[in-house]
N, C-alpha and C positions, 0 to 999 in steps of 0.2 A: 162732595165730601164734607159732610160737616155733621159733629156728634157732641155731645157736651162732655165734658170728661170723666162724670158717671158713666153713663152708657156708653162711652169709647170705651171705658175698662171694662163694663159688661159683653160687648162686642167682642174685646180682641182674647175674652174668657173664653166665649163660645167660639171663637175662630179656634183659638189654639185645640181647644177640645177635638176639634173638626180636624185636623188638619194630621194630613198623613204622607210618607214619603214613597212618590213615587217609583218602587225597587222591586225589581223581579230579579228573584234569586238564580246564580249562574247553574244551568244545568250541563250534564258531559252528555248526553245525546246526541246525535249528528243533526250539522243544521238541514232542515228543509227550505225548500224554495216555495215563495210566497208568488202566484199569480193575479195580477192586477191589471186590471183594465182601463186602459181611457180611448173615449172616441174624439178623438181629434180633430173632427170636420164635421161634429154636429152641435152648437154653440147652444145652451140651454138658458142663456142669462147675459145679459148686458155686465160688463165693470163699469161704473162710473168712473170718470174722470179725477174727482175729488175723493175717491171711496178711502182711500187712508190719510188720515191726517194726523196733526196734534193741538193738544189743548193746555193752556197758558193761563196759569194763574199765579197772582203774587204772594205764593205760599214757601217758607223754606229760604226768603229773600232773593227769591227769583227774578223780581223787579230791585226795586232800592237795594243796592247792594249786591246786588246780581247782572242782568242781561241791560239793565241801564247802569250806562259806565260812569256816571256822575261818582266821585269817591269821597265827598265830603259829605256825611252824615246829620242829620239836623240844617243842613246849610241856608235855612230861614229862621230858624230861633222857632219855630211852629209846636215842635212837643209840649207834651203834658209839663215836661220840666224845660224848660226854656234854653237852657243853655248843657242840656244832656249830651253825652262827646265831645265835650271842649271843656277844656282847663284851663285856667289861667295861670298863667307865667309871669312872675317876680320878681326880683331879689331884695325889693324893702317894702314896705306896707304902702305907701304913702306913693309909690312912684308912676301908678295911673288908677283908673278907675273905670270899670264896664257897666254901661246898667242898661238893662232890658226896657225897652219901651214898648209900648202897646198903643197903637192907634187904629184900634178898630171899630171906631165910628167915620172915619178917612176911608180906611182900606178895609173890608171885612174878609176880603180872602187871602191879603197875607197882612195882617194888622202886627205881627211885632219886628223889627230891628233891635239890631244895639250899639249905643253911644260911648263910642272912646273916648276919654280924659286922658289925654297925657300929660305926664310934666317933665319929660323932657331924661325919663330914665330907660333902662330896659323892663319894658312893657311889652308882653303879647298872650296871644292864646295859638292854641292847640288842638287838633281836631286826632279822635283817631280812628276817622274811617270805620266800615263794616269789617269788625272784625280785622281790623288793623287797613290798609294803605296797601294793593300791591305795585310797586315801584319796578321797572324794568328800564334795566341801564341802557342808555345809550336813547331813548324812546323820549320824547317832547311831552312836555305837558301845559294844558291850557287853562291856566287862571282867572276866572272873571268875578267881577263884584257891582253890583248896584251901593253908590255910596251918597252920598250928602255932605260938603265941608263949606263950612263961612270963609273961611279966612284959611289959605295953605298953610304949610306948616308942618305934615305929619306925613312922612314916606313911609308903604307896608314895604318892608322885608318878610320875601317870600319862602321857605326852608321847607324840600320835602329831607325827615328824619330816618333815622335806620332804626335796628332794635336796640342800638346802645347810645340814641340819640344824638349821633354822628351825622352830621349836614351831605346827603346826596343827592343835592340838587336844589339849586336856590335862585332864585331870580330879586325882584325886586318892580315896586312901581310906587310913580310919583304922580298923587291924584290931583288935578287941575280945582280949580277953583269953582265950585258949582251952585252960588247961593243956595236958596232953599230948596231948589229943581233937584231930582234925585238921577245922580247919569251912571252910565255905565260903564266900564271899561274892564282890558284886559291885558294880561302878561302872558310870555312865557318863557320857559326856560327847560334844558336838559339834564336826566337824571345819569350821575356817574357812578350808579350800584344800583345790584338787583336785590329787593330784598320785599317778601311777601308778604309783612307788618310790617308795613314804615307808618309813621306821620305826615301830619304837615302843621306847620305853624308858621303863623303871621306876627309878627316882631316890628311895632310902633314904632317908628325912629322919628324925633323932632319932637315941639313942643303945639298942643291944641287938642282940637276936638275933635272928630268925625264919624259921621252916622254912616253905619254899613249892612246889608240886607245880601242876601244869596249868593254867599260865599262859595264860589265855586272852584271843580278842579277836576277836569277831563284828561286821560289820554290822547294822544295824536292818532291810534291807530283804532279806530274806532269805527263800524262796520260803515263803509264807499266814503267813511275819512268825513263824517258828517258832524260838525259842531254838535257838543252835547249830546250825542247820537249813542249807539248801541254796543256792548263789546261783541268785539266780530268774530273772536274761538267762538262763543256760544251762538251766534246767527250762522255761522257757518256749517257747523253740527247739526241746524235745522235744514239749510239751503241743499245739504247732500241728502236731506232723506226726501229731497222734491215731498214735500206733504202735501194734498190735496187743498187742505185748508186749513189756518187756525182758528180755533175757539177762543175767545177772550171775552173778556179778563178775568172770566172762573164760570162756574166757582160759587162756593160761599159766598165771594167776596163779593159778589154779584146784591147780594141778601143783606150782608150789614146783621151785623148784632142785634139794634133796633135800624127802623127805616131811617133816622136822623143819621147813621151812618152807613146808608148804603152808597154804594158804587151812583156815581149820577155821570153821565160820559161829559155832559156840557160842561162840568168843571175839568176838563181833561185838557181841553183845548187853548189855541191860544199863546201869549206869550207864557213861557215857566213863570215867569214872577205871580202872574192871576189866577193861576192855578192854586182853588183852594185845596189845602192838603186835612188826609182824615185820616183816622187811625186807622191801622190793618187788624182787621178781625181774629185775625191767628195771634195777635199781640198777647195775647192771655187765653187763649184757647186750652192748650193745655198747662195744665198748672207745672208738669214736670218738665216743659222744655218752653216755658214762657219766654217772654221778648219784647218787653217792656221797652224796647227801643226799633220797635218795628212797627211805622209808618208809611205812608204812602204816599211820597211827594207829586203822581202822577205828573213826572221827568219824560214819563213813558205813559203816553196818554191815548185818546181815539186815532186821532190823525198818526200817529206811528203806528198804533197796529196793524191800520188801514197802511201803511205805507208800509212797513215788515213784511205783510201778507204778499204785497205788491212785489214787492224786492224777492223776492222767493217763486212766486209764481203758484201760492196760493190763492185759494178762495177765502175771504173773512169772511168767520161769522161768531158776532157778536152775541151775547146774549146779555138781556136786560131787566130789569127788578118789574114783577109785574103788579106790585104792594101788596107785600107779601115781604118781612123780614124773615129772619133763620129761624125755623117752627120748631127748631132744637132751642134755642134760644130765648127770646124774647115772644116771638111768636106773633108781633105785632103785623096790623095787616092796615091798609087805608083804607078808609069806608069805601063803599060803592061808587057814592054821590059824591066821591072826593077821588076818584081815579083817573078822573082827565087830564092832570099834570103828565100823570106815568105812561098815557096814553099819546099822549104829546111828543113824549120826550123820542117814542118809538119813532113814531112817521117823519117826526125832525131828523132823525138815523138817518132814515131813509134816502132823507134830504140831502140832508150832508152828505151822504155816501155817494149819491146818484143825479142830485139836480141839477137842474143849469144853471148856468153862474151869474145867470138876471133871480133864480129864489134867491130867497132869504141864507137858506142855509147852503146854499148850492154856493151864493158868494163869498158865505165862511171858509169853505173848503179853497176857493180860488185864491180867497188872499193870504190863506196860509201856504199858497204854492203851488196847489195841485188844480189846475180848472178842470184837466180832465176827470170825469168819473170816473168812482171806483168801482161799479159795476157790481155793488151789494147785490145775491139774490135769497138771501137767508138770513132769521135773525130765531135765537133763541128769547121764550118769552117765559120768564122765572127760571131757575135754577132747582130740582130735586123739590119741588114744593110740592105739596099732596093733599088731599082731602077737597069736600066741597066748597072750600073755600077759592082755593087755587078753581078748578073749574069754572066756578062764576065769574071770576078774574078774568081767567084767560078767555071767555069767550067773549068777553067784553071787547079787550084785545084786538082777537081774531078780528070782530067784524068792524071796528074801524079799517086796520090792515087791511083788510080784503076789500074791502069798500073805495080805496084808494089804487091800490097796489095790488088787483087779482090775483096774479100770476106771483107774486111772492111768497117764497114759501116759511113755515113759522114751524121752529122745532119747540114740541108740548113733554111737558116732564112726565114722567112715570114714575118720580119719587126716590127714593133713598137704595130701594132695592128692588131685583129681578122676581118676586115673588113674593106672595103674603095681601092681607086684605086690601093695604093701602093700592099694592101695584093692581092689581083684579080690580079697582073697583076703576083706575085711569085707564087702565090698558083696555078694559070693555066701552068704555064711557066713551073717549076719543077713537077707537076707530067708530064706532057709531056714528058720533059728529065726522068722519072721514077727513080727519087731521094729516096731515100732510106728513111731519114725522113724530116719531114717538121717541123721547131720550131715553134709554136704560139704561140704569150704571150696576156696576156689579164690582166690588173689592171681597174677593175671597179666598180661599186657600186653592192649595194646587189641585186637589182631589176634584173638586167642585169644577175647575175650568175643564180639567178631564173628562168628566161629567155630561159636559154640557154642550160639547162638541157637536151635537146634533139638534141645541136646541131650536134655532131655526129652519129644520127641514121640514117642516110640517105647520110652518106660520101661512094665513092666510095670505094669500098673491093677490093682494089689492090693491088699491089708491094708498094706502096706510103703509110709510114704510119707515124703517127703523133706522136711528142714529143710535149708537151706542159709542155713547159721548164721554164715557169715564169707566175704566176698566182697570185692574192691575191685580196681580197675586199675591196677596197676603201673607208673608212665610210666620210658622212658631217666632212667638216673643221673645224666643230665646238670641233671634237674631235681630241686632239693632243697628238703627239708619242705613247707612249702602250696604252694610253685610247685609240685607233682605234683598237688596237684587241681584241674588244668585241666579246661577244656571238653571237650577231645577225649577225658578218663578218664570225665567225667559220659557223654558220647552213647553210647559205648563201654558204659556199666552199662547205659543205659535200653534201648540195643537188647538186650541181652540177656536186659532182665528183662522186655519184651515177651511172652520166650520160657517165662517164669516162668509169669506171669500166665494165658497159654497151657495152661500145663499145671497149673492150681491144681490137678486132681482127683490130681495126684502130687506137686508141689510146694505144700503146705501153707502153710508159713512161709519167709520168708527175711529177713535181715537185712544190712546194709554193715555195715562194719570196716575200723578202728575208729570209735570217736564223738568225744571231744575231744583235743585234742591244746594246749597250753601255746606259745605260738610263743618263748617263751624257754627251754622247757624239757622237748619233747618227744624221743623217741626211735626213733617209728616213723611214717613219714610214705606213701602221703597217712590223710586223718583227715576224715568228716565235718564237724566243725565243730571252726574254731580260737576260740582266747581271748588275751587277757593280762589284766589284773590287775583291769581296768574293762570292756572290752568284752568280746564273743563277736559271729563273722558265720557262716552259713552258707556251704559252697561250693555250687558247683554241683551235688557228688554228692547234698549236704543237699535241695537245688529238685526233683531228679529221684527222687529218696524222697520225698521230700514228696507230690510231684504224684502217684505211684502208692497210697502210703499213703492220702491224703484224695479219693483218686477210685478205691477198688479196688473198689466196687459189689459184687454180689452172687451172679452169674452167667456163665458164659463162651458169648460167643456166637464162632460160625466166622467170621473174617472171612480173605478168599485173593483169591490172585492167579494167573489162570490156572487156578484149581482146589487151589490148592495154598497151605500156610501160609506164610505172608510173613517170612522168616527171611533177607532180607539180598539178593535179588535185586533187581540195578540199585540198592544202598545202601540200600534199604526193609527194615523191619520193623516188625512192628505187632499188636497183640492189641484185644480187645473183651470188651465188659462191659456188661451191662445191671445196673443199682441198683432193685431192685425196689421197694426203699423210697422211694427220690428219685424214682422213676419218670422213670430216665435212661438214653440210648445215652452211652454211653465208650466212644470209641477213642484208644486209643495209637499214633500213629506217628513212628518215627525213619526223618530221611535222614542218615545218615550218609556223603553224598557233597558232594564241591564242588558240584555241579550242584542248581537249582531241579526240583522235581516237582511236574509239574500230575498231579493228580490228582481221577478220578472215581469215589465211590464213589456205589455200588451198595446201597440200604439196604431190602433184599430182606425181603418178609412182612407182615402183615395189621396190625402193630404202627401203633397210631396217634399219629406223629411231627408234632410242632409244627415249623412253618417257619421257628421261631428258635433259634438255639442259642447256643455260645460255645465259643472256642479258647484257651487255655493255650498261650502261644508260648516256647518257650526256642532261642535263635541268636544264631551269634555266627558270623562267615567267620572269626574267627581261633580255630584249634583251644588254643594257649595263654591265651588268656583265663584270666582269674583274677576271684573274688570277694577283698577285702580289709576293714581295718579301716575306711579310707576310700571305700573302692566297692564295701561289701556286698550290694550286688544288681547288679553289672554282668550281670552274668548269672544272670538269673531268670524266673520266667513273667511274661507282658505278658498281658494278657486281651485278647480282642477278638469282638467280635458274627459270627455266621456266619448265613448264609440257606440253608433247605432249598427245593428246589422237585421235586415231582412223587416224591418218595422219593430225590432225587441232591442227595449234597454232592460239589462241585466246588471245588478249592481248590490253589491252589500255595506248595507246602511251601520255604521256605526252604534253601537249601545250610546241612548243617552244622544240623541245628535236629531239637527233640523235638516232638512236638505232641499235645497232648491236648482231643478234642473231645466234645463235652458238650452231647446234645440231647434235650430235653426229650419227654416224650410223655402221652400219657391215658389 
């Protein structure tokens, strides 16, 4: 996802132009019964293991300020402005003094701190958090600081603040004497009010000096209770939709404005302090919803994704700059004879993900914790890059990779979009090289996913198969940030991904885009799941992954209409899946019409089906429906009992509704 904010408002011209509601007018007619087919005991197609996932990028302050719980903003003095989110606090001119130091000929990846002067008044500063501090009473929070003091002297008072700057919750700590060595320490204390813009601020008491650097401030409840670790509402909202794998860390973000700011993973690692921090690309992306205060402390680096993935029982896969910056952009690319760095950097992945703890990088991994491997089998190479330049790149790439690592497999971009010269000229090129998978992303309106439902029924069944790594429904401009993830964008994906499901023996993996989004300080809407500062709710797109993801079974059985795959005729679509391990029929079907459907299927084969089952109901008559902070499941799945008789499920589908049925067998 990345467009310059020209051509985004070119784009979302023609999107809107495009874009139509999907509504069939109510007729008085008597309903008919719709006959459907599925053969339940003749498997046409493998489901992969991994085939539904999600994808993570720090867009919308998904990371800083998001899904890493870190909650003090700038907490290394690192921004363009040095001391951006924090104030300083006074009552006479004269009674201390802060200044910014820079020692990055010492330290190059975190070269500034700041130097207290106290003299012995009320002196402190102020932090206020992403969009404020959310405080939750009764809940511990963990203080740390990297400091420097000659000579004792100066105790911090610690204060998390309310919205009327009322103290709920304060600790305090008394830093030991540490000549010129810079040490570390930490406090904590409990908050006695819940308030979802609070502050914090640190309050000098005593007379002296003292240098301080990564000013920190975690929750206690922070996902398996891990120091510095994750918020665990939003890992938990992943961990229920079991996802096959995540994609990290994007994305754009992957690309960099120019290559001086791309994503480099070796700076991810490691202690936080070394961790060089760089601007986030969406900081000024678009000019109407900029964020000048949106960087990237990578809190939340390699080694956690690879450990997020883990903790979930995901697959990771990564994807990495293959030099090549964002050709919206800057457009810069590394010479040829200058691409062994970025080639390097791959097969070190590699390393670190898989080695043994006598490599190099195998032993990075162990001494950050983990000796066992992560069991990397996949790595994306560039992000949405296009033309013959990307080509040259990547097969550069390829043939170290493979040269090394045969059997690994390397996901190849298709570009910006599902169709047009740029994709025709990747999509013929790489399967010809017989490319392992191919990314297509597609962000369009609802009509176009309708559409499309059938696009891979007629893709070649070869070596060459398809991730479709970045997907989402575009609704009218008229609707902004979470209002676009309405119902009518969810029914809109499920019918389409019917067509997914359908075609797993080519369509492999796929993922929605993006994942979280900040409702105070996102930039690209819609978004799987929103937040602010205490909560996280799913939308509907989140329900319709979910229900595919935790019911993707194991097998693709035929299921038609008239003979034929059910791809949007009379508002119907629908795929099937037998779960060999559950020893279960799954079927998916969307009506994505005003109109109720009775329907009778047909559950054709020797397969011996129990006469009870159960339906997964998602409906709503109004296509704008919304999930929120306060009605996060208005629209979600309802479970309800279903009866089989004679081999026929008979059933009427709701106007407007998804359905996933789920019948047991021996």
């Amino acid at each position: 996802m990345k467009l310059s904010t020209t051509l985004k408002s070119i784009l979302y011209t023609c999107i809107s132009a495009s874009f139509s509601i999907i509504t069939i007018p109510q007729t008085s007619k008597a309903q008919t019964t719709t006959m459907v087919k599925v053969k339940v005991d003749q498997p046409i197609a493998k489901v992969q293991p991994n085939m539904w996932g999600v994808f993570f990028e720090d867009i919308n302050f998904g990371a800083d300020g998001g899904i890493y719980a870190e909650l003090i903003k700038n907490r290394s003095f690192e921004f363009t402005k040095p001391l951006m989110g924090w104030t300083v606090q006074r009552k006479k001119a004269n009674e201390g003094e802060i200044l910014v130091v820079n020692r990055k000929e010492v330290n190059s990846a975190n070269p500034r701190y700041i130097q207290i002067n106290n003299e012995g008044g009320v002196f402190g500063i102020t932090n206020e958090g992403f969009k404020g501090i959310g405080v939750k009473k009764g809940l511990k929070y963990h203080f740390s600081v990297m400091y420097r003091q000659m000579t004792p002297g100066v105790k911090l008072r610690l204060q998390l603040l309310g919205a009327n700057n009322e103290v709920i919750g304060e600790g305090e700590m008394t830093p030991a004497n540490s000549g010129a060595e810079w040490q570390k320490q930490a406090a904590g204390f409990t908050a006695t009010q819940t308030d979802p813009k609070g502050k914090f601020a640190i309050t000098f008491e005593g007379k002296g000096r003292i240098d301080l650097d990564m000013i920190s401030l975690f929750p206690d409840d922070t996902w398996k209770s891990r120091p510095q670790g994750l918020r665990s509402d939003m890992v938990q909202l992943l961990a229920d939709m079991k996802p096959g794998f995540i994609r990290f860390p994007g994305g754009c973000i992957v690309e960099g404005t120019d290559l001086a700011n791309r994503y480099q993973w070796k700076n991810t690692i490691g202690p936080i302090e070394d961790r060089k921090m760089i601007i986030n690309r969406w900081n000024t992306e678009f000019a109407n919803r900029a964020a000048p205060d949106y960087f990237q402390s990578f809190g939340l680096g390699f080694f956690e994704y690879f450990q997020l993935a883990e903790d979930i029982g995901s697959d990771a896969l990564p994807i990495l700059n293959c030099g090549m910056a964002c050709q919206f952009n800057s457009g810069e690319v590394a010479a040829l004879d200058e691409l062994d760095p970025y080639v390097q950097d791959a097969l070190d992945l590699i390393e670190f993900a898989n080695g043994d703890v006598n490599t190099k990088w195998g032993k990075k991994r162990a001494d950050l914790g983990h000796p066992k491997p992560f069991n990397l089998k996949m790595m994306g190479v560039g992000n949405e890059n296009w033309g013959p330049q990307y080509l040259e790149r990547l097969a550069i790439f390829t043939k170290a990779i493979k040269a090394k690592y045969p059997d690994f497999k390397i996901i190849n971009s298709s570009g910006t979009d599902p169709e047009g010269d740029r994709f025709d000229l990747l999509n013929t090129t790489l399967r010809k090289n017989k490319a392992d998978f191919i990314d297509e992303h597609y962000y369009r309106p609802a009509d176009w996913f309708l559409k499309n439902a059938g696009r891979y029924d007629n893709y070649p069944r070869n070596e060459t198969k398809v991730f479709v790594g970045e997907y989402a429904v575009h609704a009218n401009q008229d609707y902004v940030g979470s209002n676009r993830n309405n119902w009518q964008s969810a029914l809109a994906s499920a019918s389409l991904m019917t067509g997914l499901e359908r075609n797993a023996d080519v369509v492999q993996m796929a993922s929605y885009a993006p994942l979280f989004a900040h409702i105070d300080a996102w930039q690209w809407a819609p978004d799987m799941i929103w937040v602010d500062n205490l909560r996280s709710y799913g939308t509907p797109d989140y329900y319709v992954q979910k229900l595919f993801s935790t019911n993707k079974g194991t097998d693709v059985v035929a299921i038609t209409l008239d003979g034929k795959n059910i791809t949007g005729q009379d508002g119907l679509y629908a795929s099937s899946v037998i779960d060999s391990k559950k020893k279960e029929l799954i079927i998916k079907v969307s009506n994505s019409s005003g109109q109720p459907k009775m329907i009778d299927f047909d559950l054709e084969g020797k397969r011996n089906l129990k006469n009870k089952g159960t339906v997964e109901e998602m409906a709503s008559t109004n296509l704008n429906q919304l999930n929120s902070f306060t009605d996060p499941e208005a629209v979600s799945p309802k479970i309800s009992a279903i009866k089989i008789k004679d081999k026929k499920l008979i059933t009427n589908l709701k106007p407007y509704s998804f359905n996933v049925f789920k019948i047991p067998f021996n």
